[in-house]
C-alpha positions as CSV (number, residue, x, y, z in Angstrom):
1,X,84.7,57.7,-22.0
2,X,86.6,55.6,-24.7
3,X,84.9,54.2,-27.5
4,X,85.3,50.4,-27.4
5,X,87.4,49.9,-30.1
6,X,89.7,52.0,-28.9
7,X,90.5,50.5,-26.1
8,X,93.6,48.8,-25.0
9,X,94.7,47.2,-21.9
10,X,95.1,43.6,-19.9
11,X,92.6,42.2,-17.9
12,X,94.7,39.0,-15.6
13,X,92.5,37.4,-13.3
14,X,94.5,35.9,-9.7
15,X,92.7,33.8,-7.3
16,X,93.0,30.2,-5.6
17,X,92.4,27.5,-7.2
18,X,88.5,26.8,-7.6
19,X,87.9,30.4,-7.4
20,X,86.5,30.8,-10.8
21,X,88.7,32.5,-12.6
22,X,88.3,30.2,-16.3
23,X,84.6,30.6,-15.9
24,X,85.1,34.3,-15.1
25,X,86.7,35.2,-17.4
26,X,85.3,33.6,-20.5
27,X,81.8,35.4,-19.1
28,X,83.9,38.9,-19.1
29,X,85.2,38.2,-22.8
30,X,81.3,37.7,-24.0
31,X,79.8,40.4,-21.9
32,X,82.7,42.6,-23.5
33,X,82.6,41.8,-27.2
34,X,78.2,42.3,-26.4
35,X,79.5,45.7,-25.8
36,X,81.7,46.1,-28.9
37,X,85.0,45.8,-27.3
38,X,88.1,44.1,-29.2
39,X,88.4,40.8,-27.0
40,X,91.8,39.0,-27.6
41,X,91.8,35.5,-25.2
42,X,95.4,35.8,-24.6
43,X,95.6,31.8,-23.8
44,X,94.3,31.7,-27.4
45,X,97.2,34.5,-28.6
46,X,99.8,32.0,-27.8
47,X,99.2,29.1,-29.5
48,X,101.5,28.1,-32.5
49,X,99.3,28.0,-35.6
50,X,101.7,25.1,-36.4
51,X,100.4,21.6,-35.4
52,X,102.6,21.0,-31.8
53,X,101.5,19.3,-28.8
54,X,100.8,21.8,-26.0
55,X,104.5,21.5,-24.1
56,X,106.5,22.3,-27.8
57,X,104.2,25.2,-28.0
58,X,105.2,26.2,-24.8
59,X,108.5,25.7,-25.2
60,X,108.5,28.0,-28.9
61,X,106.1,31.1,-26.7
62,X,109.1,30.8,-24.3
63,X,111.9,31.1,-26.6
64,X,110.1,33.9,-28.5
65,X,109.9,36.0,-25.6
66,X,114.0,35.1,-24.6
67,X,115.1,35.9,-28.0
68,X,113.1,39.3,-27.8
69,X,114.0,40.3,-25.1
70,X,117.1,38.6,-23.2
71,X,117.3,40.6,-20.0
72,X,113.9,40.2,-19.0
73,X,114.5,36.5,-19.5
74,X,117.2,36.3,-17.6
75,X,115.9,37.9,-14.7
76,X,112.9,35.3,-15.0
77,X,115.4,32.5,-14.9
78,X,117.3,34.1,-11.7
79,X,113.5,34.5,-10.0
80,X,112.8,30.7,-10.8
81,X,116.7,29.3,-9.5
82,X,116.1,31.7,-6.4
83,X,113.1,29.5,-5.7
84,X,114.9,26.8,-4.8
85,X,112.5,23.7,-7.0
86,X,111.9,20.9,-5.7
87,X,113.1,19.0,-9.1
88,X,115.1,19.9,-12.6
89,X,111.4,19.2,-14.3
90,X,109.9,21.6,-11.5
91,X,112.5,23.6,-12.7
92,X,111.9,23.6,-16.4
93,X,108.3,23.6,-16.0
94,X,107.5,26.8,-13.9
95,X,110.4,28.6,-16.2
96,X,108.9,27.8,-19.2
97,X,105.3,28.9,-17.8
98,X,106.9,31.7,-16.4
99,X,108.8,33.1,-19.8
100,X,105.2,32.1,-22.0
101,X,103.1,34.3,-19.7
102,X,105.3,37.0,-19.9
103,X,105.4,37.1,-23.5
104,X,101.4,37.2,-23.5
105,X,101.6,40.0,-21.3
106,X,104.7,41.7,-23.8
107,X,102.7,41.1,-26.2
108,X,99.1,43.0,-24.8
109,X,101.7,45.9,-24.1
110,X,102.4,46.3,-27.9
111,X,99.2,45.5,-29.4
112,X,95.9,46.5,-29.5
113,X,92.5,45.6,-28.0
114,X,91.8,43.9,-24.6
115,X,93.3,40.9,-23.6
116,X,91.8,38.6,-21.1
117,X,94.0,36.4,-19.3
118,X,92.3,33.9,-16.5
119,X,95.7,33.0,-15.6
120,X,98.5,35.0,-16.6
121,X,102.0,36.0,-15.6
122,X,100.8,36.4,-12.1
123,X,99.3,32.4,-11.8
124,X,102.6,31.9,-13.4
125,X,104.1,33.5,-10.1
126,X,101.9,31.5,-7.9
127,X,103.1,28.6,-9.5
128,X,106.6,29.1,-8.7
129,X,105.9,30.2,-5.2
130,X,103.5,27.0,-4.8
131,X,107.1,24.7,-5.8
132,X,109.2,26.7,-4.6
133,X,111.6,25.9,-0.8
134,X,112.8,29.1,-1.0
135,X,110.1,31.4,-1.4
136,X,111.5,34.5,0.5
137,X,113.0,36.2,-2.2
138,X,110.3,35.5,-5.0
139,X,108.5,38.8,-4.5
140,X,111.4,41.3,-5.1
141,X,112.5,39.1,-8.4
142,X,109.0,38.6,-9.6
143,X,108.5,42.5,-9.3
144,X,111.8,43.4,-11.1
145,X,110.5,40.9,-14.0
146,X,106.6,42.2,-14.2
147,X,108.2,46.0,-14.2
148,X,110.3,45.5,-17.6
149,X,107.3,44.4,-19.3
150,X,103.7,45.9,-17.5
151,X,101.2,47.4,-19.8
152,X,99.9,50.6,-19.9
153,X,97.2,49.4,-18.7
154,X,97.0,46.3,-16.7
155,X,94.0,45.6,-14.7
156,X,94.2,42.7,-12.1
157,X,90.8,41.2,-11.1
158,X,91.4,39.7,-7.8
159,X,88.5,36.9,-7.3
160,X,87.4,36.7,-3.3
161,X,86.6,33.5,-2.6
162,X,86.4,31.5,1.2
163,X,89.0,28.5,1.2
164,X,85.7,26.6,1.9
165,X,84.2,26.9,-1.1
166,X,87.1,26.7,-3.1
167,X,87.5,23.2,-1.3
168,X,84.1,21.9,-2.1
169,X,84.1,23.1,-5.6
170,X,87.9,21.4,-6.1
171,X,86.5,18.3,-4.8
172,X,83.7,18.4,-7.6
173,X,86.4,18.2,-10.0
174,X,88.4,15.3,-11.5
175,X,92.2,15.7,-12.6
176,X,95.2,17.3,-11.2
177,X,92.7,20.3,-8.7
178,X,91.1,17.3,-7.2
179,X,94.2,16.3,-6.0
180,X,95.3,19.5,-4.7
181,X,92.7,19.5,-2.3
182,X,93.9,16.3,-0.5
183,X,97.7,15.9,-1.1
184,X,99.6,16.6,1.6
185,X,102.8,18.4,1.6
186,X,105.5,19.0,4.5
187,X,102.4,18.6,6.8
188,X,100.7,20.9,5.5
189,X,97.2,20.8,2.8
190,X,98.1,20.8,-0.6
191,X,95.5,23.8,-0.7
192,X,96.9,25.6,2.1
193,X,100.1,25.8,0.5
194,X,98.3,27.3,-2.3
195,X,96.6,29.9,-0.1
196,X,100.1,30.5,1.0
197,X,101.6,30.9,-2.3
198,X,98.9,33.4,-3.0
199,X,99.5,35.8,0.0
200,X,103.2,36.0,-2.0
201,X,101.5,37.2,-5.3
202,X,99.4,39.3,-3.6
203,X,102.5,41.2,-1.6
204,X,103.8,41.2,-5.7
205,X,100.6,42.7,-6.7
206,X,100.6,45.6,-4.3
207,X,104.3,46.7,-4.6
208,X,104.0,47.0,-8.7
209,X,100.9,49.2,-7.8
210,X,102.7,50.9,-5.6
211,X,106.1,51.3,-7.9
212,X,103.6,51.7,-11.5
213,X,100.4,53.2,-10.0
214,X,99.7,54.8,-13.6
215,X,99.7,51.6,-15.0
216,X,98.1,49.0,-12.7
217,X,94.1,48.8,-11.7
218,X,93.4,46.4,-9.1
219,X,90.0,45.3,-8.7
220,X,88.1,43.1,-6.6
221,X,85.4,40.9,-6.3
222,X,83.7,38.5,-4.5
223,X,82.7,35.2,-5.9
224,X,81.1,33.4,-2.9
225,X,77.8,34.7,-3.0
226,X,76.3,32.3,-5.3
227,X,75.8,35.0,-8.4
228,X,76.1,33.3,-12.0
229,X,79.6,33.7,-13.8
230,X,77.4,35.6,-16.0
231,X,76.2,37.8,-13.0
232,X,79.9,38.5,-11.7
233,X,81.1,39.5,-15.0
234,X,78.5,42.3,-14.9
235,X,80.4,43.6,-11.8
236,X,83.2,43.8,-13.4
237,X,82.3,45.2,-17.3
238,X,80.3,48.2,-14.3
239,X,84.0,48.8,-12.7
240,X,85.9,48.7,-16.6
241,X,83.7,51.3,-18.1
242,X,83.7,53.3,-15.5
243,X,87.8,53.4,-15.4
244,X,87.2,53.3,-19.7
């Protein structure tokens, strides 16, 4: 077993929306640093020290990660214009997401400690598949782009949670995830477009495990039992230290 400080790998969580994953994983980071583990919030990580609204800081994460590393970039763009948006601001949005997630996760791969990240380059996926009209050829581009730049150790924590409950917790909610789970969209449930998006990162998830299966731990667990955040982070600090 490792001691904790010299540990080093990136914890993503990927799950529908409602599933818990913020609560999660801000749980995880206490019941980690409890145990003496170097916790690194990698939302926090890419924040501009500087004084910039959230999109400009957005916008400087995604031209740091271009200007390091071009090809990578490029291929990111090519995954996002395969997509087929719905809109040039879909566009720019989900690319810019996109390019500042996977700069987070460049960045776990270089540095130490253990970054947690309740929605990281693989949400950032998701969100191109949830906008996308051409989501066919996401998978292939979105493993080509997660393969230049995967940890040595990246461990995905898949959260489990019935499209019911994710509903009725949504509809708790005020903001933009309340009104996922009542738009409609080409006929369809905003939410079970989601659901569909997420089948696609999952097919994404599998084949890098299958093409990096020295790198990538998947893990998963259910959320739908009622358990406290608290309680479900437990489960998963058990599964770390045992792979640790």
């Amino acid at each position: 077993m490792s001691s904790p400080g010299s540990v080093s790998a990136l914890i993503e969580f990927v799950g529908l929306p409602g599933s818990g994953k913020s609560t999660i994983a801000a749980a995880l980071m206490d019941a980690l640093r409890a145990r003496g583990y170097g916790v690194i919030d990698a939302n926090v990580s890419i924040r501009s020290q500087r004084k910039w609204s959230g999109g400009l800081q957005r916008l400087a994460c995604a031209a740091a990660f271009t200007a390091r590393n071009p090809l990578s970039a490029g291929r990111a763009a090519s995954l996002v214009k395969e997509s087929g948006q719905k809109s040039v601001n879909d566009v720019r949005a989900v690319l810019t997401n996109l390019l500042c997630k996977c700069r987070t996760m460049g960045d776990a791969g270089h540095r130490g400690g253990v970054w947690v990240s309740d929605e990281g380059v693989l949400h950032a996926v998701w969100s191109v598949v949830y906008r996308s009209t051409m989501a066919e050829g996401v998978p292939t581009a979105a493993v080509r782009v997660i393969r230049d730049i995967v940890p040595k150790h990246w461990i995905v924590v898949r959260l489990d949670v019935g499209s019911d409950t994710a509903l009725q917790r949504l509809r708790t909610r005020t903001g933009r995830q309340n009104r996922l789970a009542r738009d409609t969209n080409g006929g369809k449930t905003a939410y079970e477009n989601a659901a569909a998006a997420m089948r696609t990162v999952q097919t994404v998830i599998d084949e890098v495990s299958r093409l990096e299966p020295r790198s990538v731990t998947v893990i998963n667990v259910s959320n739908q039992d009622g358990a406290s955040a608290a309680k479900v982070a437990e489960r998963i600090t058990a599964r770390l230290t045992e792979l640790w």
